[in-house]
N, C-alpha and C positions, 0 to 999 in steps of 0.2 A: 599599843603597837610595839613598844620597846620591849614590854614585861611578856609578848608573845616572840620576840626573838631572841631572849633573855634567856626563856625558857628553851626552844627549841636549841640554843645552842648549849647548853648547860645538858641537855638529855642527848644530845650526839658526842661529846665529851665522854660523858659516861658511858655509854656504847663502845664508843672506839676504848675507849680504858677496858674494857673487860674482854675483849676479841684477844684469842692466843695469839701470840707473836705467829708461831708458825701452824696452819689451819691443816696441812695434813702430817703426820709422819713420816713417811714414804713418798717417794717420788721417783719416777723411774722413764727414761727416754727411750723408746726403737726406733731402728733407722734401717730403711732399704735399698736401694739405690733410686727408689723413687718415689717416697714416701715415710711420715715417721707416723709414730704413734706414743701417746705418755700415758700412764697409768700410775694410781696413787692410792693412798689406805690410809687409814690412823696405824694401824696396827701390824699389821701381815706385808712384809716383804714380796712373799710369793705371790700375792693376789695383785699388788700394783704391778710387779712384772710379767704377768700373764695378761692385765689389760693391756699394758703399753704393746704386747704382742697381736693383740686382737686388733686393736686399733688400726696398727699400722699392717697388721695381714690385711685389714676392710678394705686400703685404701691402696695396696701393693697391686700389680698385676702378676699374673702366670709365672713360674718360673723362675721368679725373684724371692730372697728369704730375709727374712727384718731378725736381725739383731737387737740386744737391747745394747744401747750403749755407755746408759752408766744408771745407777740409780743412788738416792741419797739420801740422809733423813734429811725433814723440811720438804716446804712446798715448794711450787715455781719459783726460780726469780728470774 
């Protein structure tokens, strides 16, 4: 029993050791006056900022217009 939690912790160590610190490159916030939406990429600036637009148009009503309000390299925090 010990040499099966021995192991199972020794293989989630190793996992968590090789996961990138930061999982996207891009990150990107909108905001509406009643609704936001985030969009993100490894790579492309303009594709996490057109999610974060789409998102938060899905969830916006009529009339209202989403902003992005910032975007950054790195994922959430």
């Amino acid at each position: 029993m010990l040499k099966k939690i021995l192991t199972v912790l020794a293989l989630t160590t190793g996992a968590v050791a090789i996961m990138p610190a930061d999982a996207y490159a891009y990150y990107c916030r909108a905001r509406s006056p009643s609704a936001w939406g985030a969009g993100w990429h490894n790579y492309d600036l303009g594709y996490a900022r057109r999610r974060a637009l789409r998102e938060c148009a899905a969830r916006t009503p009529r009339h209202q217009v989403c902003r992005i309000t910032f975007c950054r390299r790195g994922g959430p925090r």
